[in-house]
C-alpha positions, 0 to 999 in steps of 0.5 A: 596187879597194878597196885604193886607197880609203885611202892605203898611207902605210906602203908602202915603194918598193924604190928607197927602200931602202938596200940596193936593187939599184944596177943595177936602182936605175940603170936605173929613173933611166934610165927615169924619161925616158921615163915623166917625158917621157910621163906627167908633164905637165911639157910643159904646166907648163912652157909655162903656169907656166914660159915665161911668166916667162922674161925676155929672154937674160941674166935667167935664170929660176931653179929649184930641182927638189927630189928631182931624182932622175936629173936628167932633169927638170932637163935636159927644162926647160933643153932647152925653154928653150933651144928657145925662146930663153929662159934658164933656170938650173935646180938639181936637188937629191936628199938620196939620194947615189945619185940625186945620183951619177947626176944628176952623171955626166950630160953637162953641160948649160948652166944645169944643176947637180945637189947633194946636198942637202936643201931645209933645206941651201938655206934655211940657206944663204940661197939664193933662186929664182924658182920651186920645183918637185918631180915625183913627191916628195910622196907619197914624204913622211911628214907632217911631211916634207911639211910641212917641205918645203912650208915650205922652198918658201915660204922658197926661192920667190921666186915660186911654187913647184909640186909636180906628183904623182900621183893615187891612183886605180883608173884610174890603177893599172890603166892603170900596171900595163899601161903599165909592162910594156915596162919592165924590169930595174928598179923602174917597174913595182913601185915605181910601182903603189906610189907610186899607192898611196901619193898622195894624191887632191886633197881629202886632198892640200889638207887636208895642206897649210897656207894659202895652197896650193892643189891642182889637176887637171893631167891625168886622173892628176896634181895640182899642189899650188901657191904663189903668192907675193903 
């Protein structure tokens, strides 16, 4: 597939678009649990990055998820936690008050809160967490988005920060466009075989991101670029 070979930067997602179908916007945030709880990898984050640094029940870890979307992310890790008897306070943020609206007509959940808001919100606001993360943000990025983003994770983090994405390859796009079938009457399918277009293979994801991050290989299909502090 030689269209993969150089990044679709230019290609627009349909969620992406302002004037996007809301019902089929709402059914692909309702979707996103089930390809984030299978494909994403964020079950083995979280018990390499993430259970490690949870203290004892009454010094919640803090997180901050940027671009939550539908927030289910945030709900995945705080059910975890709490099967493992940690404490865990997460906040997902999504500058789309589509996403936002969704995330907030969620049942409440304990230690989890959803904002409309930009990263550049929380650093104006002087807020701080133990750990930042994002799924499947950066290549929806123009390059001095990125780089706004990666600088606001720096500022915010008081710890580390982990932004998981995808991988742009052939495999990757075959296996989706198969994969995604079952998933209908909304954007999974079509916005995700874009989405791979758009990613960045690991070489050109480190070379995007200034010192002192670094990428790495989480499965066959996803990378997690990385910021430890000290």
């Amino acid at each position: 597939m030689g269209i993969l070979l150089r990044q679709r930067a230019m290609d627009v997602e349909q969620m992406d678009r302002p004037d996007c179908d809301a019902r089929l916007l709402d059914n692909t945030y309702r979707q996103f649990a089930v390809i984030n709880r299978v494909l994403s990898g964020w079950r083995k984050l979280y018990a390499k990055e993430l259970r490690p640094m949870i203290t004892p029940a009454g010094h919640p870890l803090t997180v901050l998820d940027v671009g939550s979307g539908g927030g289910d992310l945030a709900v995945m890790l705080a059910r975890w936690a709490a099967r493992d008897g940690k404490a865990l306070r997460i906040t997902g943020i999504d500058p789309d008050p589509r996403a936002a609206r969704f995330a907030g007509q969620r049942p409440a959940m304990a230690g989890v809160e959803f904002r409309a808001a930009h990263s550049a919100d929380l650093v104006s606001e002087g807020a701080r967490f133990d750990v930042v993360i994002s799924n499947h943000v950066l290549h929806h990025l123009a390059p001095e988005e990125l780089r706004q983003l990666l600088a606001d994770s720096e500022i915010l983090a008081a710890g580390k920060a982990l932004h998981n994405d995808l991988v742009r390859s052939p495999a990757a796009f075959a296996l989706f466009s198969v994969a995604a079938l079952p998933f209908r009457q909304s954007f999974i399918r079509e916005d995700g075989l874009t989405s791979i277009r758009r990613s960045y293979r690991p070489a050109e994801l480190a070379a995007a991101a200034p010192p002192g991050w670094s990428v790495a290989r989480s499965s066959a299909f996803h990378q997690v670029l990385t910021y430890r502090r000290g």
